[in-house]
N, C-alpha and C positions, 0 to 999 in steps of 0.2 A: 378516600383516605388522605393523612397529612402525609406530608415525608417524613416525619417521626414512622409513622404506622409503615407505611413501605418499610423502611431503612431497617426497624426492631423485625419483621416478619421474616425480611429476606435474608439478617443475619443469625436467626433461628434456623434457616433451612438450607442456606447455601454455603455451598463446602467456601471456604477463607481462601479463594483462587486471585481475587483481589482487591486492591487498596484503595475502595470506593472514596470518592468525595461523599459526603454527607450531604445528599441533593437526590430526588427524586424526578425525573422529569416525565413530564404526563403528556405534553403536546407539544408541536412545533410550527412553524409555517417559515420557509426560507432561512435565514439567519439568525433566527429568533426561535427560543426555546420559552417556556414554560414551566417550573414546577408543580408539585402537586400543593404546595400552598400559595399559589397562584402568581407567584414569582417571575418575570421575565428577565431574559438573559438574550445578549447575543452573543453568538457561539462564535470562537475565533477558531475550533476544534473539529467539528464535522463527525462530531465519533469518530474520530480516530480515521480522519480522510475518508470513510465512508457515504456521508452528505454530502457527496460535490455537487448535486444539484438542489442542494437545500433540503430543506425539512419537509415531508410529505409535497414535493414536487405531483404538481397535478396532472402530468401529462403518465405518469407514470403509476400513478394510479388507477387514473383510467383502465391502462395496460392489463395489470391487475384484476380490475374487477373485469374486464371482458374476459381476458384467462380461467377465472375462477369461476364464471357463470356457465363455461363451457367443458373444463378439464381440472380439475388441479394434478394428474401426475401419470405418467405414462411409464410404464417398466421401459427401460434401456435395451431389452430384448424386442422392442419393435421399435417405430420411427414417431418422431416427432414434432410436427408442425413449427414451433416455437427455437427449439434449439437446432431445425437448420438453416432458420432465418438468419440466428445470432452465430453460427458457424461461418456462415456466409459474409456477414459483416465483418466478423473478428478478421477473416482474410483479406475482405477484397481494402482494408484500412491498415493491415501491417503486412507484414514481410512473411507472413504464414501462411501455408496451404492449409492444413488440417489443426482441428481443434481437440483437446481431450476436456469434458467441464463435470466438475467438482461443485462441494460446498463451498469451498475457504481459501483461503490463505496458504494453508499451512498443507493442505491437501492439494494445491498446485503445487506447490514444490518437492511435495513429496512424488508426485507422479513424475516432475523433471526430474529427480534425481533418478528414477527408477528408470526414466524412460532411456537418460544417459547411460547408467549401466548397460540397460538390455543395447542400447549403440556398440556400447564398448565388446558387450560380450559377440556381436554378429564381425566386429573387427578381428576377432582370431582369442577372444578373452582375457587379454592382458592389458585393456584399460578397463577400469573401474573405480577410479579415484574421485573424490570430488572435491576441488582446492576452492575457499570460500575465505571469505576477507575476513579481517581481525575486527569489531566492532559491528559485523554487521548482524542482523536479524532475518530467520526463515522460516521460525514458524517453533511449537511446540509438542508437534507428535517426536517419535527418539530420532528417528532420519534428520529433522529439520530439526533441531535442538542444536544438535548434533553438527551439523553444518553451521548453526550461530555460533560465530565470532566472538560469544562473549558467555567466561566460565559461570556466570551465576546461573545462568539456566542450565546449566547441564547439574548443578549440583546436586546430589540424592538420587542420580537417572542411572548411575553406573552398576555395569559393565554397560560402554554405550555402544553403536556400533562402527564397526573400522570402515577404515575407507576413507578416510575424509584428512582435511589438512588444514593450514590456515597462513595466512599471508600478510602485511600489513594493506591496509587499504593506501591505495593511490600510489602505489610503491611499485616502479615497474621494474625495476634492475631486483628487485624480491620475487615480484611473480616469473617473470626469464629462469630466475633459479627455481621455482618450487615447481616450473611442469614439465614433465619426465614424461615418458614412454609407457607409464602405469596411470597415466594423468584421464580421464574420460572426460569431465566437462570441467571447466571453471564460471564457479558461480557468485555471481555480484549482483548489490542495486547500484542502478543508474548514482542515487545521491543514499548517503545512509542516514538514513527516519531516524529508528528508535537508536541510532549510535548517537546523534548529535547532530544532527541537520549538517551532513558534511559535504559537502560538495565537490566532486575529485579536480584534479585540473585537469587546463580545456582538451590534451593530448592524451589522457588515461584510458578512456573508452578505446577508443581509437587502437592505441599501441597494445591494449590487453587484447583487442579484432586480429593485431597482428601477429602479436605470439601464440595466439591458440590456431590459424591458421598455420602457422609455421612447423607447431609441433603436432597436427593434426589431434587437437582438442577441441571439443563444443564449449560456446559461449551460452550458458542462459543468462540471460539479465533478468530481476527480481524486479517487476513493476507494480507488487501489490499496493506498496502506499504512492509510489508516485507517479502511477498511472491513470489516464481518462482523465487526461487534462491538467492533471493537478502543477503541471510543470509549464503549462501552457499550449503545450502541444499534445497530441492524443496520449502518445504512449511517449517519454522521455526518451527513449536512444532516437527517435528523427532529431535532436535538437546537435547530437555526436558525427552525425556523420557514416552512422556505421550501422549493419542489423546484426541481432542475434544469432543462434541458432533454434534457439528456446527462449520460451518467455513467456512470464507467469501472472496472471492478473487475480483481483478479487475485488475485496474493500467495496472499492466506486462501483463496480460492474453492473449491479443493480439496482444502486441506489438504495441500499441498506435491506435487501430481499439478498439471503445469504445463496453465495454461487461463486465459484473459481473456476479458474478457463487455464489451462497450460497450452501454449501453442505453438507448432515447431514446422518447420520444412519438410517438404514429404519426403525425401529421404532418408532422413529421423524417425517422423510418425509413422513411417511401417514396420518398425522395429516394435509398438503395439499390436501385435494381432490378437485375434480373438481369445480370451481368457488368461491376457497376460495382464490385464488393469481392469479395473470396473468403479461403479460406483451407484449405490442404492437407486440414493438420491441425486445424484449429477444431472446437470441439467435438466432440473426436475421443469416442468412446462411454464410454472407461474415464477418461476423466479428465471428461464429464461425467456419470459416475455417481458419482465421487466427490463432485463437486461436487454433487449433489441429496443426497445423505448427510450433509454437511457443513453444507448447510442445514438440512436436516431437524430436525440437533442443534441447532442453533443457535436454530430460533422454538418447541422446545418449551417450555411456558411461564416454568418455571423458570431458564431456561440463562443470559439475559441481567440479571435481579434477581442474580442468583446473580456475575454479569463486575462489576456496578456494586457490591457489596457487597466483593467482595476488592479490586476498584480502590483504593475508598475506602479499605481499610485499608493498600494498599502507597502509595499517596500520602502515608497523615498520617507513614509510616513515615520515607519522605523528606523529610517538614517536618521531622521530628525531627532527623537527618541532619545539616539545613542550619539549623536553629538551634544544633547545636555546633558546626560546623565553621565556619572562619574561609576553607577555599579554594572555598566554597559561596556562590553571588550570587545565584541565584533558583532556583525550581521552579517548573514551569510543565508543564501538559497538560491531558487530558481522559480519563478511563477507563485503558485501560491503554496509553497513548501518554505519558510525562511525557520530563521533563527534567529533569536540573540543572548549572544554567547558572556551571561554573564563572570564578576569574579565572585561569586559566592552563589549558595544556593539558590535557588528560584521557585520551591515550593512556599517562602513565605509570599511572593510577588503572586503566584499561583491564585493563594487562599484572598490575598488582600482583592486580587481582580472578581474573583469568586463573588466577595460580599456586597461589591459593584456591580453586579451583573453583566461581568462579561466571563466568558468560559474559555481557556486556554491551555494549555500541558506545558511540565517540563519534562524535559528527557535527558537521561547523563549528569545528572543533578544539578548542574550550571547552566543549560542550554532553554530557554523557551523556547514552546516547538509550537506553531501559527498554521495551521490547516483550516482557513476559514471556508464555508461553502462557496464553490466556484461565482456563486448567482449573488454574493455581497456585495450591496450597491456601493459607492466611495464614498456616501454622505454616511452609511452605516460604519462600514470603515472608519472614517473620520471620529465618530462617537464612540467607536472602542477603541480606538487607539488613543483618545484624549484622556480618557480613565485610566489607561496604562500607562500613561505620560506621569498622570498624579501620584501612581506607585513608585516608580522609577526615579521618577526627579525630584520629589519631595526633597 
């Protein structure tokens, strides 16, 4: 089929949830995409930070087909090979005892929020709050809507549900005043994705460790987009200084084999017992063997020196960028999450990079948002950033 033929099929059948590019993609191999009319693109996007090991990554494949030759899925009523591999890693690489795993995104947060309730309520029941930044993103089931920071997704959802609050992002003399005694977690990303690639300053993480300790609140930090490296380092709060209590992965985890992991201190995770959470499909066996593959890549030694060295070089490449161009107002990120923050919109830059074949998003209407796969060489690099240059600086 052409991408015409996809594109008229899929918009016969599928519900208008969203605002496709006009582009079909059929194949991939590392930073390079394909269309279905034979089309090649390198991708500066990752799906949506999901390809951090590139495109049909072959070690993870493998994974895959050995999983699927022997299981594809075991009920969570018994044990399973696979997800206590990837239990056991998710630990012994962060600050977590116990793991809870999900499909998504949006299904990790949803279980931290719950599991901070069920915290609050074992504390006497008068925390149950959950205070969430102004701009940021948590997902779109009503809980995580609901904790996003920003009114257009909630619109058409109401009556939504209580409980929840909002703060401005990076703003600590704001957060000091908004957590009270009714307060159960306060939940943040490390950097905000889909607000505008924001980057908090270098004392915020830090000083928000300190107020929630001080008023005895749990911190989750939201590392679904900028987690597994994308920051340089596994999971973004080691670059702070500080650890969560909660903390929620997805996206990257399997390398585009859908799976979320929420993960918390065992004093926390026993406030899960048996038939307070579940989940069908959670750590269903082939998407947690992908995701122990995925890791496995990712802490051998060389992999992340290796993400922090080509970061460095597609950053300085966008200073460059944004010192010619006149429709360039900042850069701003951290490893391979940046931005640049134009003064006018950025879907037409979007469409023009598009027809060049390279693939990139804006977010917050001004902001280009850069999630290339973790494994883009700098000579690749070099060549999609030189077409973006043409956009930009023309």
């Amino acid at each position: 089929m052409t991408n015409r033929d996809i594109i008229t099929r899929s918009d016969a059948h599928l519900m208008p949830t969203y605002a496709r590019t006009p582009v079909a993609f059929v194949r991939g191999e590392g930073a390079h995409l394909w269309d279905a009319d034979g089309k090649e693109y390198l991708d500066l996007f990752a799906c949506l930070a999901v390809a951090n090991l590139g495109h049909a990554p072959r070690a993870i494949a493998d994974a895959i087909n050995a999983q699927t030759g022997k299981l594809f899925h075991v009920s969570n009523l018994h044990y399973c090979e696979p997800q206590a591999r990837l239990a056991e890693l998710l630990c012994a690489h962060s600050f977590a005892d116990q793991v809870f795993l999900c499909n998504s995104g949006a299904e990790a947060n949803e279980a931290a929020i719950k599991l901070a309730r069920r915290w609050g309520h074992a504390q006497g029941g008068t925390r149950h709050e959950i205070v969430s930044a102004l701009g940021s993103f948590h997902g779109r089931t009503l809980a995580t809507l609901t904790a996003t920071g920003q009114e257009k997704v909630r619109v058409g959802y109401q009556p939504l549900p209580s409980g929840f609050r909002y703060v401005p992002y990076d703003d600590l003399a704001a957060l000091d005043r908004a957590l009270t005694d009714t307060t159960a977690a306060l939940l943040l990303e490390p950097i905000l994705g889909e607000g505008g690639v924001v980057v908090p300053s270098p004392d915020y993480l830090a000083g928000a460790r300190r107020l929630c300790n001080e008023r005895g609140v749990l911190l989750i930090l939201d590392e679904i987009q900028v987690g597994m490296g994308r920051t340089g380092t596994l999971f973004a709060y080691e670059q702070s200084g500080i650890t969560p209590d909660i903390m929620t992965l997805a996206k990257a985890l399997a390398s585009g084999i859908p799976i979320g992991a929420t993960l918390a201190r065992r004093e926390i995770a026993v406030c899960f017992g048996p038939g307070t959470h579940g989940s069908t499909f959670g750590g269903n066996a082939v998407a947690a063997a992908a995701a122990v593959a995925t890791l496995e890549t990712m802490i051998a030694p060389d992999f992340l020196p290796g993400v922090r060295k080509r970061a460095a070089h597609f950053r300085a490449g966008l200073e460059r960028i944004a010192a010619r161009s006149p429709k360039v107002k900042d850069v701003r990120g951290v490893g391979f999450i940046q931005g640049l923050q134009l003064v006018e919109s950025g879907a037409p830059v979007v469409a023009a990079c598009l027809a060049r074949g390279v693939l990139l998003n804006c977010t917050a209407d001004t902001v280009l948002r850069f999630l290339p796969p973790l494994v883009i060489s700098e000579a690749e690099s070099d060549q999609a950033l030189a077409i973006l240059a043409e956009v930009l600086c023309a």
